[in-house]
C-alpha positions as CSV (number, residue, x, y, z in Angstrom):
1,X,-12.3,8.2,-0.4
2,X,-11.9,5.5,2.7
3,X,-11.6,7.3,6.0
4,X,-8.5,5.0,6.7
5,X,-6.5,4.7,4.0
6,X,-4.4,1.6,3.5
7,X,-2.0,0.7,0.2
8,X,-4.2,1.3,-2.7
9,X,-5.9,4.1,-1.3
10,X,-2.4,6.0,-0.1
11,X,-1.0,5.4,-3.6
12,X,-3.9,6.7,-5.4
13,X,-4.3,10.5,-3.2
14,X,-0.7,10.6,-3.4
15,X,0.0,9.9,-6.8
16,X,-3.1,12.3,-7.8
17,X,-1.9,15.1,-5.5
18,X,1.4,15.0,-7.3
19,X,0.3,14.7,-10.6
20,X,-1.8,17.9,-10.4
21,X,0.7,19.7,-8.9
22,X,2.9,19.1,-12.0
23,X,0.2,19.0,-14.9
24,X,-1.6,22.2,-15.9
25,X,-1.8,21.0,-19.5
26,X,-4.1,18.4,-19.5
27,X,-7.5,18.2,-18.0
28,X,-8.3,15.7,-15.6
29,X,-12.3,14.4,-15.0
30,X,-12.1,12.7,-11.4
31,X,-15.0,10.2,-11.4
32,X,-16.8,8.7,-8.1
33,X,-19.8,7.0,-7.5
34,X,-21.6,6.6,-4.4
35,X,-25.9,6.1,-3.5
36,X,-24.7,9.1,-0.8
37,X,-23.3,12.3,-1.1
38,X,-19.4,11.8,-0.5
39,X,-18.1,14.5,-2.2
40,X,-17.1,16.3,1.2
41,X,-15.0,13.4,2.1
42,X,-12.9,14.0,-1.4
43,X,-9.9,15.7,-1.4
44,X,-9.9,18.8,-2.0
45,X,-8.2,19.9,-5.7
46,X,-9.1,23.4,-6.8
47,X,-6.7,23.7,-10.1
48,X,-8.3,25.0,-12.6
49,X,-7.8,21.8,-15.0
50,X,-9.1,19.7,-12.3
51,X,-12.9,18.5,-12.6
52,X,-15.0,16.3,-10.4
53,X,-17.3,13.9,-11.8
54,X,-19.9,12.3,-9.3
55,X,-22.4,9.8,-9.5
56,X,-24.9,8.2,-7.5
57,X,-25.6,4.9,-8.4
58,X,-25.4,1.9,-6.4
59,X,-22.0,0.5,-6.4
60,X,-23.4,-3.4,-6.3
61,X,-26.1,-1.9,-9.3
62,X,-23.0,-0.6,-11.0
63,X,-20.4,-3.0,-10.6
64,X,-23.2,-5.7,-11.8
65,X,-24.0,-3.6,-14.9
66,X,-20.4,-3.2,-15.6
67,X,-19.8,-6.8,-15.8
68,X,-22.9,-8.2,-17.7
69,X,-23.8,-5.3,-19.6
70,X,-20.1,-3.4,-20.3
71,X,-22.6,-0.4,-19.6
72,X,-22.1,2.3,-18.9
73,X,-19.1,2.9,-20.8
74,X,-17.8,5.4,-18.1
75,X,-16.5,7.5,-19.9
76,X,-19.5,8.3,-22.2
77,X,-21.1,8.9,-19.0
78,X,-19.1,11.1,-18.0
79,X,-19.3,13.4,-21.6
80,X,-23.0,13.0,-21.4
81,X,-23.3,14.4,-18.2
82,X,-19.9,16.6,-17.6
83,X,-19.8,17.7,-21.3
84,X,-16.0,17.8,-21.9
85,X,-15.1,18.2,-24.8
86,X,-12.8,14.9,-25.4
87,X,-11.9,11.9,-23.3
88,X,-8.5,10.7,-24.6
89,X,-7.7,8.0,-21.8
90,X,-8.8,6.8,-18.8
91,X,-6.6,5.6,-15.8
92,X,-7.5,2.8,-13.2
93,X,-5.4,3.3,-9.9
94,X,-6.1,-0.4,-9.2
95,X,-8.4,-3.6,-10.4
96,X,-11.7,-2.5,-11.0
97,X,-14.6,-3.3,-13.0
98,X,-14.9,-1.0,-15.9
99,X,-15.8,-0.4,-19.4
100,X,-14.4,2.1,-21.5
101,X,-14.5,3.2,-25.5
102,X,-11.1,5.1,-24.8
103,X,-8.1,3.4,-24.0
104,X,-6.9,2.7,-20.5
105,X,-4.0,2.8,-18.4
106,X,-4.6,0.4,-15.2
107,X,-1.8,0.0,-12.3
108,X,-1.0,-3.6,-11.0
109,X,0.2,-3.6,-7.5
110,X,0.7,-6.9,-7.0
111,X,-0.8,-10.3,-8.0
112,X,-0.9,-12.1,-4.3
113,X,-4.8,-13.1,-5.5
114,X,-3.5,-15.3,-7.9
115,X,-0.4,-16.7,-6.2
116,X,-2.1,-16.6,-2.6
117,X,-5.7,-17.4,-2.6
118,X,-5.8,-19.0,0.5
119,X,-5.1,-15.6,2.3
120,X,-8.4,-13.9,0.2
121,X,-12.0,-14.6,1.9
122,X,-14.4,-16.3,-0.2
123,X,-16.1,-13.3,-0.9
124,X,-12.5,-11.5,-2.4
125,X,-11.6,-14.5,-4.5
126,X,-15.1,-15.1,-6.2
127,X,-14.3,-10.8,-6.5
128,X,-11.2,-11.5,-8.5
129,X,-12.9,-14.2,-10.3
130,X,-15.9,-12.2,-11.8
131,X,-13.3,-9.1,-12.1
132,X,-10.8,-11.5,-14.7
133,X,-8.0,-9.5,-13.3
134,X,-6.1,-10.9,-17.0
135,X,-8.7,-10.2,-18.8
136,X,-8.2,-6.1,-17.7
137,X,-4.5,-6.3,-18.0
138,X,-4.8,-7.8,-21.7
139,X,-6.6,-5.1,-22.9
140,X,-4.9,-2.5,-21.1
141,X,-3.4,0.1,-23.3
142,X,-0.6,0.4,-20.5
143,X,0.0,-1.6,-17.1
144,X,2.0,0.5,-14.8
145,X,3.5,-2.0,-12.2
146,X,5.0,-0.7,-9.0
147,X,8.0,-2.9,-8.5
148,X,10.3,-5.4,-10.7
149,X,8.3,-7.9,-9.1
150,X,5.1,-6.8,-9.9
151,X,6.1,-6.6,-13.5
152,X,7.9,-10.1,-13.6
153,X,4.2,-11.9,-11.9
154,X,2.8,-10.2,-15.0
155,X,4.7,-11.1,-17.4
156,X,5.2,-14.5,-16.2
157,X,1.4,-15.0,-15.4
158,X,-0.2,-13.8,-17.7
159,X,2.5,-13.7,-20.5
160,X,1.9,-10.2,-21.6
161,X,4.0,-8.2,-24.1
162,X,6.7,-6.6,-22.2
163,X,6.3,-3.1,-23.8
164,X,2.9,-2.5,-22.4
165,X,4.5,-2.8,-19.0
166,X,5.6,0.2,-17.6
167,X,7.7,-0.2,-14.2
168,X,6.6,2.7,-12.2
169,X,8.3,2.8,-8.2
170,X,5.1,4.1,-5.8
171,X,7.0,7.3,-3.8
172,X,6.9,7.6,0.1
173,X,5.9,11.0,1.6
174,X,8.3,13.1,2.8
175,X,6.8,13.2,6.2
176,X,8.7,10.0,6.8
177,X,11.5,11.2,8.3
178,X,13.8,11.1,11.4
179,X,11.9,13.4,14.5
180,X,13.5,14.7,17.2
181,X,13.1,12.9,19.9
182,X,12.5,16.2,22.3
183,X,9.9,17.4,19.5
184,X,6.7,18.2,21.7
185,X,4.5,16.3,19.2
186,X,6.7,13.4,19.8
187,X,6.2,13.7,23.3
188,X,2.4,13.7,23.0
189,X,2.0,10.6,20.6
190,X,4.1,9.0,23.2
191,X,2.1,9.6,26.0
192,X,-1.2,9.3,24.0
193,X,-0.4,5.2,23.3
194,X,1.7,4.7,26.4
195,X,4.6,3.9,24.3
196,X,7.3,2.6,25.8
197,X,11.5,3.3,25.7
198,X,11.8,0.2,23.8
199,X,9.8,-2.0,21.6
200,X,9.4,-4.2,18.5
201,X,6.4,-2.7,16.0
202,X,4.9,-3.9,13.7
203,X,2.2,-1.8,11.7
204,X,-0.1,-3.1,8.8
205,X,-3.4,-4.8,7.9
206,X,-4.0,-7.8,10.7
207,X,-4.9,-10.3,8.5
208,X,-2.7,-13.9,7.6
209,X,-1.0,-12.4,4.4
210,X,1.1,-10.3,7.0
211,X,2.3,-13.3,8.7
212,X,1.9,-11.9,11.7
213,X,0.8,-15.2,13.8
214,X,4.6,-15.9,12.9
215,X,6.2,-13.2,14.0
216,X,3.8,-13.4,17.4
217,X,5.1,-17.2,17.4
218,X,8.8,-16.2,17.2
219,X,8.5,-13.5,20.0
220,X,7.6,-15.6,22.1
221,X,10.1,-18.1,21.6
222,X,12.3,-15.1,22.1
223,X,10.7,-14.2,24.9
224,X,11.7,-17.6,26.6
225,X,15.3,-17.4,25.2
226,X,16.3,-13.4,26.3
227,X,15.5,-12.0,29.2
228,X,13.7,-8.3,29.1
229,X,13.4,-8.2,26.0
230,X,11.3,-4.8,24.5
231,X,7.5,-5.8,24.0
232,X,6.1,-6.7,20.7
233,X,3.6,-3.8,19.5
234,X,1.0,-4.7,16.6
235,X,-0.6,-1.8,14.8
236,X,-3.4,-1.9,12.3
237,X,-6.6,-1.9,10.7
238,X,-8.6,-5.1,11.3
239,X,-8.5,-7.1,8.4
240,X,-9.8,-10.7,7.5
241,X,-9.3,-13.3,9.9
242,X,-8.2,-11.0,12.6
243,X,-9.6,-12.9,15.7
244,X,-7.4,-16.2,15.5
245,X,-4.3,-13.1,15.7
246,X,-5.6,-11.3,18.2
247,X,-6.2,-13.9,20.5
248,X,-2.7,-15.4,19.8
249,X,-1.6,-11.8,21.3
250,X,-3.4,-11.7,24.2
251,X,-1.7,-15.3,25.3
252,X,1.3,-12.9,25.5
253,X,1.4,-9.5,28.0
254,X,4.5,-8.4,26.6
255,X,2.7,-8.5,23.1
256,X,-0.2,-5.2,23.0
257,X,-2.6,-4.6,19.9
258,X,-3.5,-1.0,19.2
259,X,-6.3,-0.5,16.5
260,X,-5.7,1.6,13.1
261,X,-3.9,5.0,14.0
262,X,-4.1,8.2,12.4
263,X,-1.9,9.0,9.2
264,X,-0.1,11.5,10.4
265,X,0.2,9.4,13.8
266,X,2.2,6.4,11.6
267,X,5.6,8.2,11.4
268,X,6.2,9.2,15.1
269,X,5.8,4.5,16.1
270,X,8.4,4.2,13.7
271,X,10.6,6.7,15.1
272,X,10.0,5.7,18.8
273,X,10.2,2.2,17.8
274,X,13.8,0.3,18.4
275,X,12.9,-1.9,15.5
276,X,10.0,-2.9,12.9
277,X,9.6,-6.1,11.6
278,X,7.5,-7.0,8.7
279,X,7.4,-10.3,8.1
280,X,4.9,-10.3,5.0
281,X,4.4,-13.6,2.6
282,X,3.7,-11.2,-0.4
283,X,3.7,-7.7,-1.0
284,X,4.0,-5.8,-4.5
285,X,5.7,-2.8,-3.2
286,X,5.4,-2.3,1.0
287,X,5.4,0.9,2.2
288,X,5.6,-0.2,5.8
289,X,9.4,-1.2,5.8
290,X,10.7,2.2,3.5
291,X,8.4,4.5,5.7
292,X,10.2,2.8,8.7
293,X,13.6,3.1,6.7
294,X,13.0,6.9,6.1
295,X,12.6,7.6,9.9
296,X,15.6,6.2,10.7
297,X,14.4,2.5,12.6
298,X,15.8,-1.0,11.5
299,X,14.3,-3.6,9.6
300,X,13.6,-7.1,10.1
301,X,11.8,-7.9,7.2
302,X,11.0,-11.0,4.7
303,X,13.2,-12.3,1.8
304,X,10.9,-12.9,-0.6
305,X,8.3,-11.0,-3.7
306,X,9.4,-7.1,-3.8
307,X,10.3,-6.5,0.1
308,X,13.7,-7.8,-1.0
309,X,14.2,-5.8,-4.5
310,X,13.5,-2.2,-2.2
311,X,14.5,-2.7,1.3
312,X,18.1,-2.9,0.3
313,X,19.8,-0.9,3.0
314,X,19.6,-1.0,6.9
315,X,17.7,-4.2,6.6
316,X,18.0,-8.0,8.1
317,X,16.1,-10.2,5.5
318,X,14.5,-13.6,7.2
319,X,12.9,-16.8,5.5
320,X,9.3,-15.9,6.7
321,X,8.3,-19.8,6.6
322,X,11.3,-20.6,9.2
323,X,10.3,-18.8,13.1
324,X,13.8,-19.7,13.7
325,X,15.3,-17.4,11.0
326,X,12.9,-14.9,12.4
327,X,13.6,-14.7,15.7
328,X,17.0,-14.7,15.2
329,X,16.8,-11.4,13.0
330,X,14.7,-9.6,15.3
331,X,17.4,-11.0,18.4
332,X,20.7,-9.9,15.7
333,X,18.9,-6.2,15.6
334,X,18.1,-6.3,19.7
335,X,21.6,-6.7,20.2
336,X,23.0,-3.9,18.4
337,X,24.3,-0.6,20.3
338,X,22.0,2.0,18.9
339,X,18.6,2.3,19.4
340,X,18.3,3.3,16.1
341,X,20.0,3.2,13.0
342,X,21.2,6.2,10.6
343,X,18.8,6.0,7.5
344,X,20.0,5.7,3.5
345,X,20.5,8.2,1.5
346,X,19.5,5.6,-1.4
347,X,16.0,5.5,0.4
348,X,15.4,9.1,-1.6
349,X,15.2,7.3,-4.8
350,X,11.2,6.6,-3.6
351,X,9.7,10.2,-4.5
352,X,6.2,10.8,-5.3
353,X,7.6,13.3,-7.6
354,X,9.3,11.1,-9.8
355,X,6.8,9.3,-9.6
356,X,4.1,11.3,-10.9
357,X,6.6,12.7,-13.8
358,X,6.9,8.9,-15.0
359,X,2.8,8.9,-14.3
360,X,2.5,12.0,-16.6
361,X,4.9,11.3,-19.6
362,X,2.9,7.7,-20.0
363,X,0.0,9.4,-20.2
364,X,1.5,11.6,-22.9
365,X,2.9,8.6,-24.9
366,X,-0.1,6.8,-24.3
367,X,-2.9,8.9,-25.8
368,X,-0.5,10.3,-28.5
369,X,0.1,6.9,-29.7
């Protein structure tokens, strides 16, 4: 598992925590491979129908094997090794290279590779070309996809059959939630990043597909239009093409860049913050904007992919190609009385839970059938 955990890697330990809370029936064979020893870094799952399946190959050796080869078929590998007694289905939390004799259930979480390649390196787009993203999804016994939006790109795209899409909503942790503002934590967090009273956060990947050079660009026209206005606070992991954002920051003082955060850190900005904006291109599901919902902060966010199918409440959608329409949402939210706004109870409908039930009874369908 990644240290810092980011869309992909959050929906995967959450979903799997979830699942094996509510499945004791079937067993479950959790395969990794790494050249190093990484099973200390796993989470830890100690039901008794829960088995961990570790490899040391090198992933470059493995991945090129995969795709020239189809070998190994992983989950012979595993029976040859693990000795279970049947493999019935295997399940990809995300695009992957892999090769299977069993049927397989693979989860799309959005297609911005095929509708965006300009915000990919070069490196992530020849990736998704020797991958053949369609390729995975045809064969698929079962595509889970995380939003409406994610199954409409598929079925538009690639023009699959419907009734191997399964629309599955991702859950948000239950840790999101409104803190008091006297809690002693609270306090510390505060202190720890020198938060202030007031500010504008935004927290994600830095890299272009946020669109945060456009949000930066419409803070400071705000900036020149309203006077004190609360600072703009960016909060992420370092993705690709991070400098050219970074440096548009530092042009600003009232605009402050503070590197990836602690998990457990993320819910305590958004309830100190007076607003988050997420101003995104593309986005499959977007946790950012409900796990902001959840702890009670407004949202500025974009109008566009799946942001406006789930952040129906508390939220001021903008055209994310217009700084105008942007800086005008952020200033319609600055204006307001309260700080910060009185969450939905509609927002509930995004449980891990449920989640993992749907996750379970597909699997039950799907190697029954």
């Amino acid at each position: 598992m990644e240290k810092e955990l980011t869309g992909v890697g959050e929906y995967t330990l959450n979903l799997l925590t979830e699942v094996l809370k509510q499945d004791n029936k079937n067993e479950y064979y959790l395969f990794f491979n790494s050249r190093k020893s990484v099973l200390s870094n796993l989470p830890k799952f100690k039901q008794k129908n829960v088995h961990y399946c570790g490899f040391n190959w090198p992933n470059k050796l493995l991945n090129l094997s995969l795709k020239l080869f189809k070998y190994p078929k992983l989950d012979q590998w595993i029976m040859d090794k693990y000795h279970p007694p049947k493999i019935d289905l295997f399940f990809f939390p995300n695009i992957s290279f892999l090769a299977t004799k069993c049927p397989y259930i693979i989860t799309s979480h959005d297609l911005s590779f095929e509708f965006f390649p300009e915000f990919l390196s070069l490196k992530r787009r020849l990736w998704h070309e020797i991958i053949n993203p369609k390729k995975l999804f045809v064969n698929a016994k079962q595509i889970i996809a995380v939003s409406d939006n994610t199954e409409d790109d598929l079925f538009q795209k690639y023009s699959l059959d419907v009734n191997r899409i399964k629309k599955i909503y991702s859950g948000i942790t239950p840790n999101y939630k409104i803190i008091n503002h006297e809690d002693s934590k609270f306090k510390k967090i505060k202190q720890k990043y020198s938060l202030p009273e007031k500010f504008i956060l935004f927290l994600g990947t830095i890299e272009p597909r946020k669109n945060i050079l456009g949000l930066i660009e419409a803070f400071n026209l705000l900036d020149k239009e309203e006077q004190n206005i609360p600072p703009l606070i960016l909060v992420g992991k370092l993705g690709w093409k991070y400098k050219k954002i970074i440096k548009a920051a530092e042009e600003n003082k009232k605009i402050r860049f503070i590197k990836y955060i602690k998990a457990q850190e993320k819910r305590y900005f958004y309830n100190a913050a007076t607003l988050f904006v997420y101003p995104s291109f593309y986005e499959g599901f977007g946790f950012p904007p409900l796990e902001a919902q959840r702890c009670g902060c407004a949202v500025v966010t974009a109008n566009n992919s799946s942001l406006i199918e789930i952040c129906s409440n508390n939220t001021i959608f903008v055209d994310p190609n217009n700084l105008t329409d942007l800086k005008n949402g952020i200033k319609a939210v600055l204006k307001t009385t309260s700080q910060t706004a009185k969450p939905s109870a509609t927002i509930d409908v995004w449980d891990w839970t449920e989640t993992a039930r749907q996750t379970i009874a597909l699997f039950e369908k799907t190697k029954n059938s």
